[in-house]
SETOR-794325 format. One line per field, with one value per residue (C-alpha): residue number from 1; chain; z, y, x. Coordinates in steps of 0.001 Angstrom, whole numbers. Each point is the difference from the previous one (the first is absolute). Layout:
BEGIN
seq: NUM/...
mol: A/...
w: Z/...
v: Y/...
u: X/...
This chain:
BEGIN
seq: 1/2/3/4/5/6/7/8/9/10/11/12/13/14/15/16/17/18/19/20/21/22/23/24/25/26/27/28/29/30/31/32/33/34/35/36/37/38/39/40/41/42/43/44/45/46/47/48/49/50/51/52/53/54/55/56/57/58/59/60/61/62/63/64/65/66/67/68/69/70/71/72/73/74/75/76/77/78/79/80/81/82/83/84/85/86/87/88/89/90/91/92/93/94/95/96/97/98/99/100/101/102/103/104/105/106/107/108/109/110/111/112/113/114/115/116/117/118/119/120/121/122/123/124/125/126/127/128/129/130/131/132/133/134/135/136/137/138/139/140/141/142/143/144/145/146/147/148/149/150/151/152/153/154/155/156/157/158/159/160/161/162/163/164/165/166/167/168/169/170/171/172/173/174/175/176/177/178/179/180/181/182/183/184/185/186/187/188/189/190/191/192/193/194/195/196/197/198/199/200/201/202/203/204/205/206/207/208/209/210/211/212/213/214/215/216/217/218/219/220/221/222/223/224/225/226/227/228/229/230/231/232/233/234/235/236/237/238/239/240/241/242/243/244/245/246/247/248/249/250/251/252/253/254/255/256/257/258/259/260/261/262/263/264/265/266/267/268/269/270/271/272/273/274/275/276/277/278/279/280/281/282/283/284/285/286/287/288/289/290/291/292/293/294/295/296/297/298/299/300/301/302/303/304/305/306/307/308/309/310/311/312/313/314/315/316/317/318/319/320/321/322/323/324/325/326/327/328/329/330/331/332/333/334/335/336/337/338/339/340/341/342/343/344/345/346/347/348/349/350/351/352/353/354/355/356/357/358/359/360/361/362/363/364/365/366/367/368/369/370/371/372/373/374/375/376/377/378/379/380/381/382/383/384/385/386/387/388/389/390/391/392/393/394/395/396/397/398/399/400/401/402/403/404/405/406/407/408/409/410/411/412/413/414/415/416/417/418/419/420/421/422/423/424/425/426/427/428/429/430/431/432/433/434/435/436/437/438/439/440/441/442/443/444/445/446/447/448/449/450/451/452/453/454/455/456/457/458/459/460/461/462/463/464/465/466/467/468/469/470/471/472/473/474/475/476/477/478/479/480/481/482/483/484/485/486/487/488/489/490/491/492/493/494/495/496/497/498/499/500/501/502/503/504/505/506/507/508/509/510/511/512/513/514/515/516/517/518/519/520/521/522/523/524/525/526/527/528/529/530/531/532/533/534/535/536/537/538/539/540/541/542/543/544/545/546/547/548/549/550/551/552/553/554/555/556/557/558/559/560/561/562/563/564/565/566/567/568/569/570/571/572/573/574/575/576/577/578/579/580/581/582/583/584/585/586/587/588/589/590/591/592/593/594/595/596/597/598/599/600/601/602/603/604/605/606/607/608/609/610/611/612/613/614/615/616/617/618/619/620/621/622/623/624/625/626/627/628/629/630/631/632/633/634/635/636/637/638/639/640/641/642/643/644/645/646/647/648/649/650/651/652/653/654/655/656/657/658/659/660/661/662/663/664/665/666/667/668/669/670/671/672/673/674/675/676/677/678/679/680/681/682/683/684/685/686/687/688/689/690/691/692/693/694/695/696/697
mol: A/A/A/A/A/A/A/A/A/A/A/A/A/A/A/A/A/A/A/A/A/A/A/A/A/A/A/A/A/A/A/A/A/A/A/A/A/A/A/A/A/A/A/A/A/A/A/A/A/A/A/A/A/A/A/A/A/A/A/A/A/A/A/A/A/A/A/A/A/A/A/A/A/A/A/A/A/A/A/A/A/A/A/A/A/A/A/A/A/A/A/A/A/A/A/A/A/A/A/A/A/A/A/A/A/A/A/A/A/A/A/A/A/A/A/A/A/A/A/A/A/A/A/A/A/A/A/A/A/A/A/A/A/A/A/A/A/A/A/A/A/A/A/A/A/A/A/A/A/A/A/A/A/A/A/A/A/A/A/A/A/A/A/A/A/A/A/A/A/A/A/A/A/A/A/A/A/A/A/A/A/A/A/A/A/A/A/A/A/A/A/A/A/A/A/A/A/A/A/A/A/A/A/A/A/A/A/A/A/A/A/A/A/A/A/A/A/A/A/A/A/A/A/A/A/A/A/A/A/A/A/A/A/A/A/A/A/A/A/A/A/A/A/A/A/A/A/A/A/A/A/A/A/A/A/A/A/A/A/A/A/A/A/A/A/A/A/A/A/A/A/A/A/A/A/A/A/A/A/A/A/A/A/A/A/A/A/A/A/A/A/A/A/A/A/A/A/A/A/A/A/A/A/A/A/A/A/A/A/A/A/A/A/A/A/A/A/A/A/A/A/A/A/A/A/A/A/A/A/A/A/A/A/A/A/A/A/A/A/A/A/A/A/A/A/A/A/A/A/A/A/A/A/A/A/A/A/A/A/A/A/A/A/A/A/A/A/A/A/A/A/A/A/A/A/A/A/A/A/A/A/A/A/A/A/A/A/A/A/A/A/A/A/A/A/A/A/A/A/A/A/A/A/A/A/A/A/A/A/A/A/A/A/A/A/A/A/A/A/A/A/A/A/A/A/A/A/A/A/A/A/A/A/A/A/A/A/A/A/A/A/A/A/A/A/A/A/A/A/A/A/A/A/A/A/A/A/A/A/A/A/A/A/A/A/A/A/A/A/A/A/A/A/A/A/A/A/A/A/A/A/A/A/A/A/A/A/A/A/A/A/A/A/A/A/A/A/A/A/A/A/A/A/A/A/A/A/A/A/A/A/A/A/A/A/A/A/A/A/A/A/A/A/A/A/A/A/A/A/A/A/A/A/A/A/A/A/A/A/A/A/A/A/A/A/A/A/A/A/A/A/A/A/A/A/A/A/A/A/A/A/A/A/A/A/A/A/A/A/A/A/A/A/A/A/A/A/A/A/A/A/A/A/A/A/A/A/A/A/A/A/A/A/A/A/A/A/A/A/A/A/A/A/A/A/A/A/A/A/A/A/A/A/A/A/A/A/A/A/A/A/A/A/A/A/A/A/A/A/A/A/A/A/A/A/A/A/A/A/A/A/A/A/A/A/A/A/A/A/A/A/A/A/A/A/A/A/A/A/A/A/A/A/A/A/A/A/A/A/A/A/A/A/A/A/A/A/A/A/A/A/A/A/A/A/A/A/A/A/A/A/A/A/A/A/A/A
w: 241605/-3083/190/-1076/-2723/852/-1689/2417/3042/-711/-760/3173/1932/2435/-1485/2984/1653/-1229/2173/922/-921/-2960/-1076/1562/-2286/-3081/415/841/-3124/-2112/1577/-395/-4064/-542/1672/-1958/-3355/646/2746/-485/-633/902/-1409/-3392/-143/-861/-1105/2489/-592/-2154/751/-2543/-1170/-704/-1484/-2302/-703/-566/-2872/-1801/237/-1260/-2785/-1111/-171/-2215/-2242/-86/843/-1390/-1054/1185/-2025/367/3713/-365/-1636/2182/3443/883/-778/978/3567/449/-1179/2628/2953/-928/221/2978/1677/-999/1652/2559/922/3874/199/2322/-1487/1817/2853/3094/660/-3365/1335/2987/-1437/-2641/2519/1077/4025/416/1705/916/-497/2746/94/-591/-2934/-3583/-2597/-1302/3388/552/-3543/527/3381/-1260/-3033/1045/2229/-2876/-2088/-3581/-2271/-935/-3403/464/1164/-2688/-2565/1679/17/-3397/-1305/2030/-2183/-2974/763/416/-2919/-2105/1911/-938/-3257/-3208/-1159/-3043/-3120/1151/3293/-807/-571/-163/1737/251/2834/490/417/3089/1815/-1080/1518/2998/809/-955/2890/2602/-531/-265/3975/1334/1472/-1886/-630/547/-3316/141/-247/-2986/-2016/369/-505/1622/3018/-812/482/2886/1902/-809/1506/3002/408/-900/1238/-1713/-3830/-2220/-1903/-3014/-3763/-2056/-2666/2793/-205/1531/2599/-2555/-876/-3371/-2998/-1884/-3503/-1347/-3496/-582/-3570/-402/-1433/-379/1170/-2626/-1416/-704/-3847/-2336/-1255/-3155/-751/1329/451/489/2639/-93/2507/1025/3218/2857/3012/1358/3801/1309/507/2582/2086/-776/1239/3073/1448/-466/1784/2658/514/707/-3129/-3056/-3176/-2534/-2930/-2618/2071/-2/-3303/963/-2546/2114/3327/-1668/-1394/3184/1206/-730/-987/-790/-3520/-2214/-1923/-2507/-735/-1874/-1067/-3095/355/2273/2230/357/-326/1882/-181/2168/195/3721/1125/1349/3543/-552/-2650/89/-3282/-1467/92/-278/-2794/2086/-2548/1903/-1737/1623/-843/-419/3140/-643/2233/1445/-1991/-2929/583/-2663/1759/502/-1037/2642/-155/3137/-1055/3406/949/2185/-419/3071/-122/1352/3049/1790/2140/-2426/-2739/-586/3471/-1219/-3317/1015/2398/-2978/-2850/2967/483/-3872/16/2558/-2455/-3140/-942/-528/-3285/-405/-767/1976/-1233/1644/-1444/2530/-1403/1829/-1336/-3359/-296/1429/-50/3487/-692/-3623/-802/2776/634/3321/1003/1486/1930/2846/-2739/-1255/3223/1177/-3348/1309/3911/-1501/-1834/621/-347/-1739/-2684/-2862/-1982/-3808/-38/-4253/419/2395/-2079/-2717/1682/1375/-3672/-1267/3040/-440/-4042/1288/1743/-1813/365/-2453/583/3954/1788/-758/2029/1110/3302/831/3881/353/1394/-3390/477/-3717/-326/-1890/-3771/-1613/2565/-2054/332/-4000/-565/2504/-1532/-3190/1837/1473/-3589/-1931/2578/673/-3618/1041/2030/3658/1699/2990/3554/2152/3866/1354/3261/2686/-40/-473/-3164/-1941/-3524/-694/-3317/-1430/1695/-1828/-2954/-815/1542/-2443/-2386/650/-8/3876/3303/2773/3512/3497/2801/3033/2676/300/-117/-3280/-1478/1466/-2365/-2764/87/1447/107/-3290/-1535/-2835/-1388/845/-1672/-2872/-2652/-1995/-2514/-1181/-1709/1515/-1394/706/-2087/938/-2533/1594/-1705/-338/184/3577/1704/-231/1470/1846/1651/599/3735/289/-3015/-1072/-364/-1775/-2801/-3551/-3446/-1395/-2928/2269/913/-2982/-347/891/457/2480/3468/3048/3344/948/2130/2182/1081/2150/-73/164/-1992/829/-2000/1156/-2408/1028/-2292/-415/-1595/-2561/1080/4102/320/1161/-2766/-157/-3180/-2119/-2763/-3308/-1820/-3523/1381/1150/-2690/-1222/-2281/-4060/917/2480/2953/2076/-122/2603/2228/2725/747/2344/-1447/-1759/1711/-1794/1421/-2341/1195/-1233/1917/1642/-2291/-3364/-1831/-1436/2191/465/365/2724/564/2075/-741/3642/-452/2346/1245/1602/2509/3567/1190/2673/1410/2864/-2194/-1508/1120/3145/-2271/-2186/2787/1516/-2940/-425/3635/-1183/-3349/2376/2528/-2809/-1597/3062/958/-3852/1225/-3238/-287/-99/3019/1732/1822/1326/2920/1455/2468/-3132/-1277/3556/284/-3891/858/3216/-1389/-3269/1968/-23/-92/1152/807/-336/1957/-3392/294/3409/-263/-2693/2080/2721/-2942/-772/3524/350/-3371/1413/2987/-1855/-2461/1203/-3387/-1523/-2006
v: -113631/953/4205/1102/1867/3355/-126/-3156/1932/2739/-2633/-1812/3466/538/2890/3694/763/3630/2846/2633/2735/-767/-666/3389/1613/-1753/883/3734/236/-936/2102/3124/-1176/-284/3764/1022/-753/363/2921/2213/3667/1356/2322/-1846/1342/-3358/258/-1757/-3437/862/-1091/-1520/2010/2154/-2059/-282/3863/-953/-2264/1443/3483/-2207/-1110/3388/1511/-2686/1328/-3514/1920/3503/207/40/-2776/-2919/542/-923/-2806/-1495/1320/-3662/-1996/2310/93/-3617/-81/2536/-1900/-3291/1290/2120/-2957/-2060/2156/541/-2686/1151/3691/-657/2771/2939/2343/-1070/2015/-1679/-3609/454/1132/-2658/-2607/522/160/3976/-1234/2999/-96/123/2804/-2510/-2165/885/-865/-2788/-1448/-534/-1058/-2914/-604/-168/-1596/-3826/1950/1581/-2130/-139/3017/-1224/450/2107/2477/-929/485/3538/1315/-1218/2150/2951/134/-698/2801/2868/-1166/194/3403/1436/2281/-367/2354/1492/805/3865/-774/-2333/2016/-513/-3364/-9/2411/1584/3277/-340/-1931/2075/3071/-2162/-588/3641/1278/-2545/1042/3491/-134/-1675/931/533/-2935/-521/807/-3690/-618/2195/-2011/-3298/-595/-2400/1178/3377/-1666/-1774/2518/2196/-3260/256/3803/380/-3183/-2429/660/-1113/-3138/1220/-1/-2978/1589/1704/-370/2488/-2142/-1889/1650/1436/-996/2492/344/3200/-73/1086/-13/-2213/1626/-412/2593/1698/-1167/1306/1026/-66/2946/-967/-2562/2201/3518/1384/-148/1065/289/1627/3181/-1720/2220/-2419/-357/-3180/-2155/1841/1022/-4318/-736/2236/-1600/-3552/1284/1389/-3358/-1795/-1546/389/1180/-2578/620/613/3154/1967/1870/2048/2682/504/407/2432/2188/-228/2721/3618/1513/3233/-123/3345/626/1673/3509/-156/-1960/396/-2686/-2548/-1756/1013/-3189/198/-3083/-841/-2617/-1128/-3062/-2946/-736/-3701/-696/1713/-1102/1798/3084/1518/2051/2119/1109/2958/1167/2488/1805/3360/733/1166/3244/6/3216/-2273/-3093/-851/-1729/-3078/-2533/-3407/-3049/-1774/-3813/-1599/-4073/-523/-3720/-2578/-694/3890/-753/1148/2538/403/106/1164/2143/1637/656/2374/1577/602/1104/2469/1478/873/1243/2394/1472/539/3092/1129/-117/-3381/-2333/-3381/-3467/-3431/-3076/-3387/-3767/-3142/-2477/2697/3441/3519/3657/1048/3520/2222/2233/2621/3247/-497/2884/-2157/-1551/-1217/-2171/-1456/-723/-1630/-1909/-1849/-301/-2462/-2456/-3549/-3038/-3167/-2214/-1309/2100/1397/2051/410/1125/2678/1497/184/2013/2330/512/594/2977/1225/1029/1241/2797/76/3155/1189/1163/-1287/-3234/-2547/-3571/-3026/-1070/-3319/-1433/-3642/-2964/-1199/-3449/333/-3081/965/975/162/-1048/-606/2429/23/750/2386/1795/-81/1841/2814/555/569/2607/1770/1465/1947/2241/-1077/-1371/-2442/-462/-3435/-188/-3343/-897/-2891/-3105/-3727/693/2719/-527/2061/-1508/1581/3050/591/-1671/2874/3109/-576/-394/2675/3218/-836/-163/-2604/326/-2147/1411/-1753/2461/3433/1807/-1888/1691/3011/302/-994/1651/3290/1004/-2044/1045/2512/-2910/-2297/1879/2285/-1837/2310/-2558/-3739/-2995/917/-2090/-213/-1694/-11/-697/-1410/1271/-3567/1822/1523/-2968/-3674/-760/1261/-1208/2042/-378/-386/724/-3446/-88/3370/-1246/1252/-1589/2088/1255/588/3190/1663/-1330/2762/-2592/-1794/482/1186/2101/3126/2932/2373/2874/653/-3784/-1125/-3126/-2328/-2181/-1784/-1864/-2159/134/-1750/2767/-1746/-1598/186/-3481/-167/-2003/-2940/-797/-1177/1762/-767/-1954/1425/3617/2720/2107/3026/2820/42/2784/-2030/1055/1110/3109/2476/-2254/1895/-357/-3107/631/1442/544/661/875/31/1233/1328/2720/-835/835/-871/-3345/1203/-649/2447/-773/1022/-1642/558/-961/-1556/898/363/3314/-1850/-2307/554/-696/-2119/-1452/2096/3385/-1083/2182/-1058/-901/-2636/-1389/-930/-1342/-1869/-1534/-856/-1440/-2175/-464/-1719/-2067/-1595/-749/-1726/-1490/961/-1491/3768/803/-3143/1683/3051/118/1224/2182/1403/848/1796/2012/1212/1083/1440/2236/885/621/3715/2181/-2463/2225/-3035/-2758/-2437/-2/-652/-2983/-1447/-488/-1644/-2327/-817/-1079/-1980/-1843/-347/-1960/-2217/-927/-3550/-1150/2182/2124
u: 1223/-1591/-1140/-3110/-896/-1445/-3122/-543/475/-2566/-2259/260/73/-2817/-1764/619/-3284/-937/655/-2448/2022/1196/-3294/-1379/3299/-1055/-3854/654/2679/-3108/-2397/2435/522/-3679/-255/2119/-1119/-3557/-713/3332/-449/3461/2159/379/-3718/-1736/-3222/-2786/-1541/-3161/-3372/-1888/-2322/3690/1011/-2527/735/3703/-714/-2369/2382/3097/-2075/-1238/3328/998/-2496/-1723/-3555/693/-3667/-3627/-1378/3140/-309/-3638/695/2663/-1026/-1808/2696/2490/-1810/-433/4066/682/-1801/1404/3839/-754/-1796/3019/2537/-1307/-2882/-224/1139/2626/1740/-2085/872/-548/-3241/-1564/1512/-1899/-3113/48/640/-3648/1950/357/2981/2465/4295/1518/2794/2959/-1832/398/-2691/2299/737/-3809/-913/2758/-1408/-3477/146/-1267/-2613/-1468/-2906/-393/-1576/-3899/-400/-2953/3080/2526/-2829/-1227/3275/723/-3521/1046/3147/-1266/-2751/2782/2163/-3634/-729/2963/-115/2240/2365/-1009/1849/-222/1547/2836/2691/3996/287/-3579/-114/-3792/-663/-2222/2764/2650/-2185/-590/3343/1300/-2734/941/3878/-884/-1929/3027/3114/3146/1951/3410/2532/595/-3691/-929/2451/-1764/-3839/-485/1055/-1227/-3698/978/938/-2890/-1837/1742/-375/-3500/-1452/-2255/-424/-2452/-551/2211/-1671/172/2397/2269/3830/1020/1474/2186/3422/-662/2169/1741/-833/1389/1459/3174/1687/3326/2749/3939/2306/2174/2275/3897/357/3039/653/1345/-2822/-2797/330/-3265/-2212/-3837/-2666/-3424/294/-1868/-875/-2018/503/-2090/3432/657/-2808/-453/3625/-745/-2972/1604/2879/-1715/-2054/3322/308/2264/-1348/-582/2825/-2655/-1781/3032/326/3096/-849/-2885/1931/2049/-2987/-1678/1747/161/3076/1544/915/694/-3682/-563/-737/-3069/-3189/1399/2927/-2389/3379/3858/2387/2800/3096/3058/2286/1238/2071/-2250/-294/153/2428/3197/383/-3823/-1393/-3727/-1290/-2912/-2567/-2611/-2875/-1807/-3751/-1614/-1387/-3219/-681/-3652/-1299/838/-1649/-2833/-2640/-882/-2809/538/-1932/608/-485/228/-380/-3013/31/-204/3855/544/-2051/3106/1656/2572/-1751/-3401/463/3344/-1376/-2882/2335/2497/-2634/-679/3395/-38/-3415/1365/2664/-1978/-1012/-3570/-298/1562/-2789/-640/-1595/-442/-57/-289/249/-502/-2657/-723/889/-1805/317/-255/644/-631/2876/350/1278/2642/-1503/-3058/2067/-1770/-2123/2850/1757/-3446/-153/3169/-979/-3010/1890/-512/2153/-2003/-461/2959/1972/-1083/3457/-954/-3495/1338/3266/-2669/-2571/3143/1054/-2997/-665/3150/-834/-3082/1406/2997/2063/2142/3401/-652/640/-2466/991/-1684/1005/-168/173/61/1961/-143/-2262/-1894/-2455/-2822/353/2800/2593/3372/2455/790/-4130/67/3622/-1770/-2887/1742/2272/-3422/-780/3205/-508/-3074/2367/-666/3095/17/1036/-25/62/220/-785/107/1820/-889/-2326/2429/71/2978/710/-3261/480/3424/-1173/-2706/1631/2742/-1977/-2749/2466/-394/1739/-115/382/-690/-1653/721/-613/-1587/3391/349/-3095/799/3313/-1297/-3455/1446/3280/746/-3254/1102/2103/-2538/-2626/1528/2080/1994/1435/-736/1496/3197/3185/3607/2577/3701/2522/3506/3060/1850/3553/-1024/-1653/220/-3120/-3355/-2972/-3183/-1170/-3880/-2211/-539/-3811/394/2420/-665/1240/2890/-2343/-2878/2348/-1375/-3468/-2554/-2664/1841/-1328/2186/565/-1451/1859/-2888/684/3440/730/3758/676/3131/2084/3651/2198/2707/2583/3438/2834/2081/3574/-1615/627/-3879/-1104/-2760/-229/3008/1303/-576/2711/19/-530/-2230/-2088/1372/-374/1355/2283/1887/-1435/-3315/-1604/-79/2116/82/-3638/-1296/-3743/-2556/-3146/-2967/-3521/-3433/-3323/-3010/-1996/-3344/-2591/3120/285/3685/2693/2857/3843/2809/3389/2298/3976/1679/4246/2559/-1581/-3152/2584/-201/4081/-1484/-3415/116/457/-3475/-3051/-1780/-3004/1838/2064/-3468/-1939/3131/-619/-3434/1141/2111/-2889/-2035/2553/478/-3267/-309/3104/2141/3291/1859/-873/442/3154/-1383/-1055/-3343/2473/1535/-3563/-1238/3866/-785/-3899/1257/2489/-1965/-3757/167/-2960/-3024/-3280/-2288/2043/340/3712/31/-2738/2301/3090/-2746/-693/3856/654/-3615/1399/3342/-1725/-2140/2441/1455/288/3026/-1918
């Protein structure tokens, strides 16, 4: 007997009649799938099926913040087509509206017909669906006008209201006042948009159709700029011997560092300026004892807490404090950012908050102007006497966010206010407030460098605050205040302003010398190689050192300025860099002069109102070496911890080893006297880092 093939038995099989309840299985599977994609609002938070006439809204929003309609008269020209467009595809994807709640379903279905308690919308759309007759086309074509009428209804932005991302003001207002009425959100919440604005939806009830040109309910992209640069590198000795940079006591890295920190996220490399972390905090250096000599130097030399093999050459400058009865006064020209992109809390808000801290601190016979910018420049306020301070305090309660940004219009007008009531032998500084978003004028940050060089010669100096996130242009900011005998710092919260504005304010404020330079000079007998950490973007040509019309730091008043070396002692067996094979360099006598030296350090400055700079070095021997770290002052053991704390965060190769504990042990023991909490918020920081590094930073 010949067996069959099995293709030839399925064919001759009688075909199973179907059973109820497999079909009942199969039908209510597809009814649950359809609910689910089409009515679902669960805890994913899916947004609800939109009618039409929303989705008529939704289109012509998605096209305006593509910019495809940022003005009156395009929109004119394209709202017919674009209307007809927008009924067609809404028609098209939905022909029947079967994707409404069950209330609209039942209306539309011209029956009234009620759910019952244990039918879904879905359920009866699937039941109903051969019951229901074809749309006339008197309806099609009256739904398809009524679209078409509120696209056409709805207003353009114009170029004054598109903004960064081509946000409007109104909405941006809009939304600020609905957020404002509702209750707080969750942390969780505040961190996302998106659901920020839903769950002001859900608190506060129905909202209002939204503006054409609103995003505010799209995650905004971050666009701060941020200058590139490449950590140190280690230096031969014997090939290069000399090292020369700018002072910085810039702070923004930080306070910048901080708030990403605190957001749950780790700093991007190229934020963290270590000098910066360093100088950030105040430290206890010896001063000196008159005006006369403007800082007091003071080196040591101390093993390294992450080489065996290295030590650290710890270079602390510290300034004249300036006692009150001898403060000149001052002549400010507040040059704050009123433009649309600081339309928020922290920003704009902040500022004014800020500017009013300081205002608090002057003295009466400082003098007060106010400059705005956004879509052109304004005096909002003529040079003032802080002793009418009420006016000038209400001056800054009335600004404004709106319009772009004409960041060169503005630092002109400042300048030009600040010769006007130019004070001799006094302070006279322009003050500039601003996340940094320049778009009108001259907007490159070489023209605008070359700006603020013409005008540091007319005496005024310069300070830069930045503040908020996602539109920080950082790499202007640092480009002009080190270029503008300025300073730069980042304002993230209120306690932020508060150090800066008032408890730092004397070295904020009162500069008691400019174009500050150091050069070290490496004895090549002593040590075999070094490495300066930080400084990069403040590097100077070796015969800039001596060049009076080359532009550096500035110290104020009291200010303690930081600099570590890492440096390699000859014979330590620490080495990077191979020797040379036909010999080191070396004196015609035979051997090296004053060999028992590691370095020369030498500091040039000029005072604030001089254009000839003045010389003090400073020989490092035997004498300046600690025996061991821990028999270092508490002050140098911790900015050693924060030298560390920013190399890892840059994620240099020498630190690769140590340890965040390490870093937190070294704080701990080294925190000391801390009246305002900074040290104490740092070692917060370490551990937050230590957390949120997965990668082996």
């Amino acid at each position: 007997m010949v067996e069959k093939d099995e293709l030839d038995i399925l064919r001759t099989a009688t075909v199973p009649a179907p059973r109820a309840e497999a079909r009942a299985t199969a039908l209510r599977a597809a009814v649950e799938s359809f609910d689910a994609k089409n009515t679902s609002t669960g805890a994913q938070e899916s947004a609800a099926p939109l009618r039409l006439t929303e989705r008529a809204r939704k289109l012509w929003r998605d096209m305006m913040q593509h910019k495809l309609l940022a003005t009156p008269a395009l929109a004119t020209l394209v709202a017919l087509p674009i209307a007809g467009y927008a009924a067609f595809t809404l028609m098209d994807g939905n022909p029947f509206g079967f994707e409404r709640k069950g209330e609209d379903f039942a209306e539309s279905s011209g029956k009234g017909a009620a759910l019952s308690p244990v039918q879904k919308p879905a359920e009866v759309a699937v039941e109903r669906r051969d019951q229901l007759p074809p749309p006339s086309p008197e309806r099609m074509k009256n739904d398809a006008d009524q679209a078409a009428g509120e696209v056409a209804q709805m207003p353009a932005a114009s170029e004054a209201e598109t903004i960064a991302g081509g946000r409007s003001e109104a909405a941006r207002g809009a939304m600020a006042d609905q957020l404002s009425s509702a209750p707080a959100a969750p942390r969780a919440v505040l961190n996302n948009p998106t659901r920020l604005s839903r769950q002001a939806a859900k608190q506060s009830g129905p909202m209002p159709a939204p503006a054409p040109a609103d995003i505010l309910l799209q995650p905004e992209a971050n666009r701060d700029r941020v200058e590139e640069f490449k950590t140190n590198p280690v230096h031969s000795t014997a090939e290069d011997p000399v090292s020369t940079f700018s002072i910085d006591v810039d702070t923004a890295s930080y306070s910048f560092a901080r708030r990403s920190l605190k957001e749950g996220v780790l700093p991007q490399a190229d934020t963290v300026r270590v000098e910066e972390m360093i100088n950030y905090f105040p430290y206890d250096w010896k001063g000196p004892h008159s005006a006369e000599t403007p800082f007091n130097t003071d080196v040591s030399v101390m093993p390294s807490p992450w080489n065996q093999n290295t030590k650290l050459m710890h270079v602390a400058i510290k300034g004249y404090d300036v006692q009150p009865a001898e403060q000149p006064k001052a002549n400010l020209v507040f040059l704050l950012d009123v433009s649309g992109s600081m339309n928020e809390p922290d920003k704009l808000p902040l500022l004014q908050s800020a500017f009013r801290l300081l205002v608090n601190k002057l003295r009466p016979d400082d003098t007060v102007s106010i400059v705005t910018y956004a879509g052109d420049a304004g005096t909002v306020l003529e040079p003032t006497k802080a002793s009418e301070r009420e006016r000038i305090l209400q001056a800054i309660d009335t600004l404004a966010p709106g319009g772009s940004t004409a960041g060169e219009a503005g630092i002109r007008e400042a300048y030009r206010l600040a010769q006007k009531s130019f004070v001799k032998d006094g302070v006279n500084r322009v003050m500039l407030a601003t996340d940094g978003d320049f778009n009108v004028g001259q907007t490159d940050d070489q023209d605008l460098k070359r700006i603020i060089e013409e005008k540091r010669r007319s005496g005024v100096f310069l300070s830069v605050f930045g503040f908020g996130r996602g539109n920080l242009n950082d790499t202007m900011m640092q480009a002009i205040a080190q270029n503008g005998n300025g300073t730069a710092a980042y304002i993230d919260t209120l306690q932020e302003a508060e150090k800066v504005l008032v408890e730092d304010a004397s070295s904020t404020l009162f500069p008691i010398a400019k174009d500050v330079k150091i050069q070290v000079e490496f004895n090549p007998a002593k040590v075999s190689e070094y490495r300066l950490i930080g400084y990069e973007t403040r590097a100077l040509a070796r015969e800039d050192f001596n060049n009076d019309r080359v532009d550096a730091g500035e110290i104020g008043s009291g200010h303690s300025v930081t600099a570590i070396y890492e440096i390699t002692p000859k014979g330590s067996g620490g080495e990077m860099i191979d020797s040379l094979r036909y010999g080191e360099a070396s004196t015609s006598n035979g051997g090296v002069a004053n060999a028992d030296e590691y370095a020369f350090v030498k500091i040039r400055y000029k005072a604030p109102d001089g254009d000839v700079s003045k010389l003090i070095t400073t020989p490092v021997t035997s004498a300046n070496e600690a025996p061991s770290f821990d028999a270092a002052s508490a002050d140098q053991r911790f900015s050693v911890a924060v030298a560390a704390f920013g190399q890892k965060l840059r994620g240099a190769d020498q630190t690769a080893d140590m340890g965040w504990e390490r870093i937190t042990e070294i704080a701990t023991a080294a925190r000391g006297t801390d009246p305002f909490g900074y040290r104490s918020e740092f070692l917060s920081l370490v551990r937050l880092a230590a957390a949120l590094d997965t990668g082996g930073r």
